[in-house]
N, CA, C and O atoms as a GROMACS GRO file, in nm:
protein
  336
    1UNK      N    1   0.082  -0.118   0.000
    1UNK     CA    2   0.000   0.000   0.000
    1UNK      C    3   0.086   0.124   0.000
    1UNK      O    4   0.068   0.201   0.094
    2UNK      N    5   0.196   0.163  -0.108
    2UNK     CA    6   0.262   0.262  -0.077
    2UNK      C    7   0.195   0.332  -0.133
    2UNK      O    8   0.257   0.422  -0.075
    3UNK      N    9   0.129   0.381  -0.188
    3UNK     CA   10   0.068   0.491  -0.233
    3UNK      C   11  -0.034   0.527  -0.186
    3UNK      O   12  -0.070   0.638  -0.226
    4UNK      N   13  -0.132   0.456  -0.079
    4UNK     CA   14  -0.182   0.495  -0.021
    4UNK      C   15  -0.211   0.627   0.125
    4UNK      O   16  -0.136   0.587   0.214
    5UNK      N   17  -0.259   0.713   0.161
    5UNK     CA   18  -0.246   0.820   0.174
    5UNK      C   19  -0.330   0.782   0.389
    5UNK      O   20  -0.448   0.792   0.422
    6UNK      N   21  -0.226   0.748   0.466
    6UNK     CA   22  -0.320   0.780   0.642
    6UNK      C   23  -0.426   0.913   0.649
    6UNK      O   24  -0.396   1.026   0.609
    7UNK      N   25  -0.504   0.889   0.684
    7UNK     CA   26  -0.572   1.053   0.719
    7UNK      C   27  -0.672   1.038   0.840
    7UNK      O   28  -0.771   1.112   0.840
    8UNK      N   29  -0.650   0.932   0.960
    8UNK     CA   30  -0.664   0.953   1.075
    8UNK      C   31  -0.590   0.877   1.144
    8UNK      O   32  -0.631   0.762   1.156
    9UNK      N   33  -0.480   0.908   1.200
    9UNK     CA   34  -0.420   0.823   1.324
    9UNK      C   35  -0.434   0.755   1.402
    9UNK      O   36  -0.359   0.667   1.443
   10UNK      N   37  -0.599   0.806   1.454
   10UNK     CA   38  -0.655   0.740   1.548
   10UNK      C   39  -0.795   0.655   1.508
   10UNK      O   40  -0.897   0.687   1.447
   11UNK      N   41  -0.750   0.529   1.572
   11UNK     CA   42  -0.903   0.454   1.480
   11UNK      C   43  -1.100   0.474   1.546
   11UNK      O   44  -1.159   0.501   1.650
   12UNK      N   45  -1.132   0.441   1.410
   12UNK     CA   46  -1.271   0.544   1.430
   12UNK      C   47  -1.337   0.439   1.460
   12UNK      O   48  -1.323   0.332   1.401
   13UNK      N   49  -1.443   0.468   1.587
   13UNK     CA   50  -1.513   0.347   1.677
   13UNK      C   51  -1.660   0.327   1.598
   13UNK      O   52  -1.710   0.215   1.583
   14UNK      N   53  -1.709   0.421   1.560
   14UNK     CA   54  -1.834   0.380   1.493
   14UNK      C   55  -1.822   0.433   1.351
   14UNK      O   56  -1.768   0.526   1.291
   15UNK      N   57  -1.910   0.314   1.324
   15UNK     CA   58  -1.928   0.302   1.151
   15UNK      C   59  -2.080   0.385   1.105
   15UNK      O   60  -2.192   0.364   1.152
   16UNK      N   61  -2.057   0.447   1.039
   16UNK     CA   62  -2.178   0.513   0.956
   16UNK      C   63  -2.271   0.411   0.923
   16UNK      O   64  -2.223   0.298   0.909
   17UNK      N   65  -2.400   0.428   0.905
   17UNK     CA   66  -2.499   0.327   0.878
   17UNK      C   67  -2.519   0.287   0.728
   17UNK      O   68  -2.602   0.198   0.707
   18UNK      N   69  -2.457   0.337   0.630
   18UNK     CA   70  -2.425   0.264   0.467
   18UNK      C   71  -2.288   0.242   0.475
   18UNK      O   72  -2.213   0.339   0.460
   19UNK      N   73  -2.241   0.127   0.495
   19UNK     CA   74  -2.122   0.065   0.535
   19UNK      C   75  -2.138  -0.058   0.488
   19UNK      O   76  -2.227  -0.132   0.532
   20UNK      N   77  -2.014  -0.114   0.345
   20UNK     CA   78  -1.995  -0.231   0.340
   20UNK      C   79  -1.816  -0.321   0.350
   20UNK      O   80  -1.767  -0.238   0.274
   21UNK      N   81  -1.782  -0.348   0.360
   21UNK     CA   82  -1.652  -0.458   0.366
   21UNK      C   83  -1.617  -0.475   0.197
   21UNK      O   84  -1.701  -0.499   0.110
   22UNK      N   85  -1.503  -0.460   0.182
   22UNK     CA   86  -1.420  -0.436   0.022
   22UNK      C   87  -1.324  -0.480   0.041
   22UNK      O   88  -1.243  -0.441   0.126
   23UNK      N   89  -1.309  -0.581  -0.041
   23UNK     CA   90  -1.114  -0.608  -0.115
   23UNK      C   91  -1.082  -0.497  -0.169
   23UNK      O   92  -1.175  -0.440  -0.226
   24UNK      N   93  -0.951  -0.430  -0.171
   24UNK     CA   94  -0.895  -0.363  -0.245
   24UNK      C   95  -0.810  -0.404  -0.295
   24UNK      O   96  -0.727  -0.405  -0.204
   25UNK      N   97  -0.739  -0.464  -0.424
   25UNK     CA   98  -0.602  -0.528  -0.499
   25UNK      C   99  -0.594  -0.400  -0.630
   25UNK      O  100  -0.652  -0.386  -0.738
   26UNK      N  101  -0.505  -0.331  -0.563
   26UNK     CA  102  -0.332  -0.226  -0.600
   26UNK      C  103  -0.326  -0.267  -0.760
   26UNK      O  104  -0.349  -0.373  -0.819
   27UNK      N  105  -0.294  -0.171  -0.792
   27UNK     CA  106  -0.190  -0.199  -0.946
   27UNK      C  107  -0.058  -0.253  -0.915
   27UNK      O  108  -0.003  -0.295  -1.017
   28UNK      N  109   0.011  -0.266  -0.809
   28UNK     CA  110   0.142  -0.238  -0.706
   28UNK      C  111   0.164  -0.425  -0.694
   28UNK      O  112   0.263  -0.496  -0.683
   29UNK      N  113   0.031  -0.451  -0.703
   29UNK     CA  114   0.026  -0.613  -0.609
   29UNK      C  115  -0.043  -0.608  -0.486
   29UNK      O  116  -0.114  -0.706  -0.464
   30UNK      N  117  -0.040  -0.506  -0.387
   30UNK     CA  118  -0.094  -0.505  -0.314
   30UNK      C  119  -0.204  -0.489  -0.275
   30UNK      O  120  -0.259  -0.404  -0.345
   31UNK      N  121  -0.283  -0.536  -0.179
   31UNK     CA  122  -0.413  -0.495  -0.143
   31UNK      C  123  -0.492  -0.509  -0.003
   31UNK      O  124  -0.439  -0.555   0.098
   32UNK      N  125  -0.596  -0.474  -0.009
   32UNK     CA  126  -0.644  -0.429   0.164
   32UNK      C  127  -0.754  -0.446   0.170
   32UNK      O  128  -0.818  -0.434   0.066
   33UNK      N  129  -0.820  -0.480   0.286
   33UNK     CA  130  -0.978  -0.463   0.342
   33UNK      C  131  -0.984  -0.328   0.418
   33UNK      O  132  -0.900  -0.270   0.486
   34UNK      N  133  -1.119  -0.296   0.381
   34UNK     CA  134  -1.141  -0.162   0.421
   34UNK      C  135  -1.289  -0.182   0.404
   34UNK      O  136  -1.349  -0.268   0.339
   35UNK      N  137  -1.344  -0.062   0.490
   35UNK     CA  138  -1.487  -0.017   0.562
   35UNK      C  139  -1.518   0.109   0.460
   35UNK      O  140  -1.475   0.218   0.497
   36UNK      N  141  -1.588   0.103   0.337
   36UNK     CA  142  -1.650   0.223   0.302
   36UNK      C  143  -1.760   0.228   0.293
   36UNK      O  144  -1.836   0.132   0.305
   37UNK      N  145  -1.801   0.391   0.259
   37UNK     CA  146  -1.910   0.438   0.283
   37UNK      C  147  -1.964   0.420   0.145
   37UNK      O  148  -1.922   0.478   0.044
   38UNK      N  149  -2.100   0.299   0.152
   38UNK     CA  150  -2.166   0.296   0.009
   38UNK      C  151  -2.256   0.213  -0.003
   38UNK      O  152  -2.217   0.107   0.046
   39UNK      N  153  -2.373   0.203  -0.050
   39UNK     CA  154  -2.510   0.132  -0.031
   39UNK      C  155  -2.436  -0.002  -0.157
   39UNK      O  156  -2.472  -0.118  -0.134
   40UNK      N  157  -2.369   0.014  -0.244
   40UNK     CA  158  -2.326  -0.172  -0.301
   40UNK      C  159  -2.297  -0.074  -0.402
   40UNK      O  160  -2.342   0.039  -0.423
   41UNK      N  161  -2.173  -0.180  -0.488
   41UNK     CA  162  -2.045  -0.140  -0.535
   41UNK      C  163  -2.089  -0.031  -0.662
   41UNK      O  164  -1.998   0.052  -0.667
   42UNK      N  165  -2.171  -0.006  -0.746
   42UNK     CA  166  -2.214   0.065  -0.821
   42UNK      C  167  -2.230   0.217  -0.819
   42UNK      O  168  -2.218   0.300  -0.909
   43UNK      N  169  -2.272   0.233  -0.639
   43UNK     CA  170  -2.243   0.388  -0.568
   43UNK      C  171  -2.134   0.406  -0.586
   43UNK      O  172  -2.085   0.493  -0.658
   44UNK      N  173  -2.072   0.312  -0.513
   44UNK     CA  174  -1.879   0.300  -0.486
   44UNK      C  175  -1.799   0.337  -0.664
   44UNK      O  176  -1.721   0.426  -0.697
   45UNK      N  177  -1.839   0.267  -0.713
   45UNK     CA  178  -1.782   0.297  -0.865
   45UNK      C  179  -1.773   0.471  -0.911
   45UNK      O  180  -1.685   0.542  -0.959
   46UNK      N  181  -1.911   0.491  -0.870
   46UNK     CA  182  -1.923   0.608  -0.912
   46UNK      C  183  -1.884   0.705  -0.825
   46UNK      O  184  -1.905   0.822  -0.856
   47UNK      N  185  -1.829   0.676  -0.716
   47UNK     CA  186  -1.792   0.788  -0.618
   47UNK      C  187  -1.596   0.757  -0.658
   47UNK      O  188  -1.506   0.838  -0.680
   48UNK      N  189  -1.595   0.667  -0.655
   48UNK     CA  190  -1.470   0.674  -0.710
   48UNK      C  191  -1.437   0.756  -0.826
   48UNK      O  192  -1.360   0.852  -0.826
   49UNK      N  193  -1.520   0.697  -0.955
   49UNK     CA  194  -1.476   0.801  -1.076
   49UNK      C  195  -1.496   0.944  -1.034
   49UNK      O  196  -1.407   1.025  -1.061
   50UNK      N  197  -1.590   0.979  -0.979
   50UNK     CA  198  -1.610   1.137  -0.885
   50UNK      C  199  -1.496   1.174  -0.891
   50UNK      O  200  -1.424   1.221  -0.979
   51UNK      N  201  -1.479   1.133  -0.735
   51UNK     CA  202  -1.321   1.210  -0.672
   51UNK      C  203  -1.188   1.189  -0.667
   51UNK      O  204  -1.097   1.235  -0.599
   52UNK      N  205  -1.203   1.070  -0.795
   52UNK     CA  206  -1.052   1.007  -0.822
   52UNK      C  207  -0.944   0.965  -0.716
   52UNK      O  208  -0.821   0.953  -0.713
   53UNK      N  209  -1.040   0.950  -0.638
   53UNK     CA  210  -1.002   0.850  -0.500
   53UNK      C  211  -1.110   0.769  -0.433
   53UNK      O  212  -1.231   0.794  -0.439
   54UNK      N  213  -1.056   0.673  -0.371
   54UNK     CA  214  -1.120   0.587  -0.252
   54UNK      C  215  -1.110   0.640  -0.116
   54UNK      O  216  -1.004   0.668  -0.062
   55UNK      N  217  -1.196   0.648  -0.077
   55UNK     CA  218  -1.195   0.690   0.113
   55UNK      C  219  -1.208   0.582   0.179
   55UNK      O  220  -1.281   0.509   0.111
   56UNK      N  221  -1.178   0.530   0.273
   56UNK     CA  222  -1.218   0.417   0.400
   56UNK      C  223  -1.137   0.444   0.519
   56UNK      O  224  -1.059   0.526   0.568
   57UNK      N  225  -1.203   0.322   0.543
   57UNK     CA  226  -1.079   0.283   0.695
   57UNK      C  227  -1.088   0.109   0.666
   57UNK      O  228  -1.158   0.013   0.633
   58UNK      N  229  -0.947   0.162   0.711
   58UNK     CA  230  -0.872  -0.007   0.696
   58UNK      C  231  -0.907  -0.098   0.824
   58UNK      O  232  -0.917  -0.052   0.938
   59UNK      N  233  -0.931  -0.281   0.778
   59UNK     CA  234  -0.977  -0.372   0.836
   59UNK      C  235  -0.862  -0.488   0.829
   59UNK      O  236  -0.827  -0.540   0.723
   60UNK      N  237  -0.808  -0.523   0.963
   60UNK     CA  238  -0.694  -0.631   0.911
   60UNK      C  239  -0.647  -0.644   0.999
   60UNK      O  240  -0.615  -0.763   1.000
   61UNK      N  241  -0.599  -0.577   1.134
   61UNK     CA  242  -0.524  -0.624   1.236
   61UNK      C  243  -0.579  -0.532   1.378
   61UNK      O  244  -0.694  -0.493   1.401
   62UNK      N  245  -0.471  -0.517   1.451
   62UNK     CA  246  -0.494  -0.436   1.559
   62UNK      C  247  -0.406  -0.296   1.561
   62UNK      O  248  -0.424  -0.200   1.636
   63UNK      N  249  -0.301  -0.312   1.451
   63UNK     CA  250  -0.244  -0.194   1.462
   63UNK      C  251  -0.305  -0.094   1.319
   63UNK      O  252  -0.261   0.009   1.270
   64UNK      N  253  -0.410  -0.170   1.289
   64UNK     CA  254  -0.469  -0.095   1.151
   64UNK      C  255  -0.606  -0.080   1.138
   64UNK      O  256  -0.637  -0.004   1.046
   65UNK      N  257  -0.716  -0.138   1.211
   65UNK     CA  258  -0.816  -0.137   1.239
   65UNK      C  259  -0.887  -0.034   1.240
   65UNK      O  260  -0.895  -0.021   1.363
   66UNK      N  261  -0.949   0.058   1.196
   66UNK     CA  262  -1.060   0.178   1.165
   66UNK      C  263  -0.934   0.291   1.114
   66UNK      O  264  -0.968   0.409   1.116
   67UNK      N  265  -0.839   0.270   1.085
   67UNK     CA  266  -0.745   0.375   1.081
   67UNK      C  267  -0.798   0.424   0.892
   67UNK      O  268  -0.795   0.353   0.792
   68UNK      N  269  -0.832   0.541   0.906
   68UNK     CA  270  -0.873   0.635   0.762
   68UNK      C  271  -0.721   0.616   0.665
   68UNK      O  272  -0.604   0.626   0.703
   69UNK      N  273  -0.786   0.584   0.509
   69UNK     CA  274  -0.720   0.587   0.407
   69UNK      C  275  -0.762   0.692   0.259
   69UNK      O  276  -0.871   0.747   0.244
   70UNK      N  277  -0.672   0.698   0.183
   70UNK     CA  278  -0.751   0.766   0.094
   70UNK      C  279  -0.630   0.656   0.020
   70UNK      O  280  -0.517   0.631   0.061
   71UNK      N  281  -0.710   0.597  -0.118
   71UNK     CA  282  -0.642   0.536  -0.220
   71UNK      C  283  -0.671   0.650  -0.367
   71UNK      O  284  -0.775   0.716  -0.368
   72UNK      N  285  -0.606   0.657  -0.442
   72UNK     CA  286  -0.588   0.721  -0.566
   72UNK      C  287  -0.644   0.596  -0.641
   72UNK      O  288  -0.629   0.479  -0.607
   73UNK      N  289  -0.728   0.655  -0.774
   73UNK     CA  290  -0.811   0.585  -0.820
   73UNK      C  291  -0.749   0.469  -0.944
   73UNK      O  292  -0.781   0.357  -0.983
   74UNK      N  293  -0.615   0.598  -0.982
   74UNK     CA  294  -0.574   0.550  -1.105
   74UNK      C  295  -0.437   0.383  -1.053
   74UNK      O  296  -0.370   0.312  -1.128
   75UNK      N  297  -0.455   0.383  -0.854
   75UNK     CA  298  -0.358   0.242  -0.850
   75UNK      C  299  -0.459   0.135  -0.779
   75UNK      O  300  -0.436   0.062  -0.682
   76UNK      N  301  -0.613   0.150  -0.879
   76UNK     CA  302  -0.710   0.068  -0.770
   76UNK      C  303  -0.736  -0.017  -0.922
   76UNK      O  304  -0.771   0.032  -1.030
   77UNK      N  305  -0.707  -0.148  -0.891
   77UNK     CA  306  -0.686  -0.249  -1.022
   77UNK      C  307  -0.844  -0.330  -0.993
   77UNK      O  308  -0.915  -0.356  -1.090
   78UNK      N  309  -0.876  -0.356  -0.888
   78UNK     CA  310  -1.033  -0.438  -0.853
   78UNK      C  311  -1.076  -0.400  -0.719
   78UNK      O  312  -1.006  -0.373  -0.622
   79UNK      N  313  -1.237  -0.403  -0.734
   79UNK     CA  314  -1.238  -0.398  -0.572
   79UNK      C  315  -1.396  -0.535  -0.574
   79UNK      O  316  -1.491  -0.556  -0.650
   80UNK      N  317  -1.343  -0.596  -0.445
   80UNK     CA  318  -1.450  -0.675  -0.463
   80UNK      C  319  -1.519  -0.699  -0.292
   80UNK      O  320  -1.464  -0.711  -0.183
   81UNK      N  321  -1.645  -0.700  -0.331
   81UNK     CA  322  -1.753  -0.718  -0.237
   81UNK      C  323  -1.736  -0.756  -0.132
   81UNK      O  324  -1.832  -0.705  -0.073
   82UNK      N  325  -1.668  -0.826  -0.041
   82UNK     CA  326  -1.676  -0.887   0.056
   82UNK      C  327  -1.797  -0.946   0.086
   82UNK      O  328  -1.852  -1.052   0.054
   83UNK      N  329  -1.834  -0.814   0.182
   83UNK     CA  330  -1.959  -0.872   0.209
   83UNK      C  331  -2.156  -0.908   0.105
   83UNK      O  332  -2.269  -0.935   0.146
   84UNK      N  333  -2.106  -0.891  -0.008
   84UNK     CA  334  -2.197  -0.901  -0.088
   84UNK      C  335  -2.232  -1.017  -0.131
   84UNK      O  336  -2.324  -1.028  -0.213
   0.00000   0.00000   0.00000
């Protein structure tokens, strides 16, 4: 995730109520679970092409858990449903 961008230090305890679970897999190779804000992936698509980024918070351990990300759109190769 080097290109990915921290933008809260501290992890965020509650989740907004349109909240689903996402793979993210990198142009890089890399990739992440994360918490965004979006009623199913079609919003998400289109909020991406929007603001030519991804917003979340990352899902995966204890030292990364609700911690805010911003991904750039042009190193986001798939994102898939998790929970869908």
């Amino acid at each position: 995730m080097s290109d990915t961008h921290m933008i809260n230090p501290r992890p965020i305890s509650d989740d907004p109520p349109d909240t689903r679970v996402v793979e993210i897999h990198m142009t890089d190779g890399g990739s992440a679970w994360m918490l965004v804000d979006s009623a199913d992936l079609d919003d998400l698509k289109g909020t991406i092409n929007a603001r030519r980024l991804l917003c979340g918070r990352l899902i995966g351990g204890a030292g990364v858990n609700g911690r805010g990300v911003l991904i750039p759109a042009d190193r986001i190769q798939m994102v898939i449903d998790v929970d869908g």
